[in-house]
C-alpha positions as CSV (number, residue, x, y, z in Angstrom):
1,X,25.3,2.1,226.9
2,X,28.0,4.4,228.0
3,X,31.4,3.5,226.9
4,X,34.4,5.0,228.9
5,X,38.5,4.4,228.4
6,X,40.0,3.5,231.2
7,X,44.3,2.7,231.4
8,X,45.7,0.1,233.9
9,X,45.5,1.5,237.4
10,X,42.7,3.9,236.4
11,X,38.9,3.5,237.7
12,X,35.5,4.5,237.6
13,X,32.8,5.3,240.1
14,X,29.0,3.7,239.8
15,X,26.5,5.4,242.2
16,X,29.0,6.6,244.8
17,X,29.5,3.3,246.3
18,X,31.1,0.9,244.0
19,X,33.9,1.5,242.0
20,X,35.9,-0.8,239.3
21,X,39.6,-0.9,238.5
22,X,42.0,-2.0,235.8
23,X,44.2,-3.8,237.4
24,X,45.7,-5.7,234.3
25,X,45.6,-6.1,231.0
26,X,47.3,-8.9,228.9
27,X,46.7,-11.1,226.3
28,X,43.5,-9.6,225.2
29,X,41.9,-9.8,228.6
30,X,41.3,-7.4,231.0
31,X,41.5,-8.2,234.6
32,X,39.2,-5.6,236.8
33,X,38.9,-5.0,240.6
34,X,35.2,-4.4,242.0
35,X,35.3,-2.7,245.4
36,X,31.7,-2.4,246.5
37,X,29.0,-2.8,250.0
38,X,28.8,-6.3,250.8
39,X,25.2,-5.9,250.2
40,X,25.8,-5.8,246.2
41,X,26.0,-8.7,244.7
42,X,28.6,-9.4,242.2
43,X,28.1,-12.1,239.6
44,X,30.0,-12.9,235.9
45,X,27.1,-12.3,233.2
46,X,26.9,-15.8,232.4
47,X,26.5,-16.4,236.1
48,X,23.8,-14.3,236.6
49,X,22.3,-15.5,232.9
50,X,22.5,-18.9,235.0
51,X,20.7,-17.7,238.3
52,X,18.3,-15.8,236.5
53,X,17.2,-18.8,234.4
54,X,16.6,-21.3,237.5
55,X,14.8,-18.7,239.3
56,X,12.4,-18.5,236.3
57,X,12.3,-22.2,236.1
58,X,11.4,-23.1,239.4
59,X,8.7,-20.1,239.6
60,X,7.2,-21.8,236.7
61,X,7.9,-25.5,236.8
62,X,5.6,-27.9,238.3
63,X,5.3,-28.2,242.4
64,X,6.6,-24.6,242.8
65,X,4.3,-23.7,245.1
66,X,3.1,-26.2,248.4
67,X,-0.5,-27.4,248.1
68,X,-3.1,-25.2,249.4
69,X,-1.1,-22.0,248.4
C-alpha cells in the first residue's frame, strides 16, 4: 500500500487520467474530489463489497444460466 500526505486543496495523480482532491476536511472526515474518464467506474468500498457479492451470487446460485446452456 502506498501512503501519501496530502493538505486541503492538494491532489494526486493515478495513471495519468484520474486524479483525487482534498477538498475538505472536518470533523474527522475527509471529503475528496475524483475527476476521472467516464469510462471508470467510481464506487464507495462497501458499494463495490456489495456489487461484487451479487455478481458472485448470481454466477453461482441456482437458475444462473438458461436451460440448454
Amino acid at each position: 500500500m502506498l501512503i501519501l500526505t496530502r493538505k486541503l486543496g492538494e491532489s494526486i495523480v493515478v495513471d495519468s487520467e484520474i486524479q483525487v482532491t482534498v477538498l475538505e476536511v472536518s470533523d474527522g472526515k475527509v471529503k475528496l474530489g475524483i475527476e476521472a474518464p467516464k469510462s471508470v467506474r467510481i464506487h464507495r468500498k462497501e458499494v463495490y463489497e456489495s456489487i461484487r457479492e451479487e455478481n458472485r451470487e448470481a454466477l453461482e446460485g441456482p437458475g444462473s444460466l438458461p436451460e440448454g446452456l
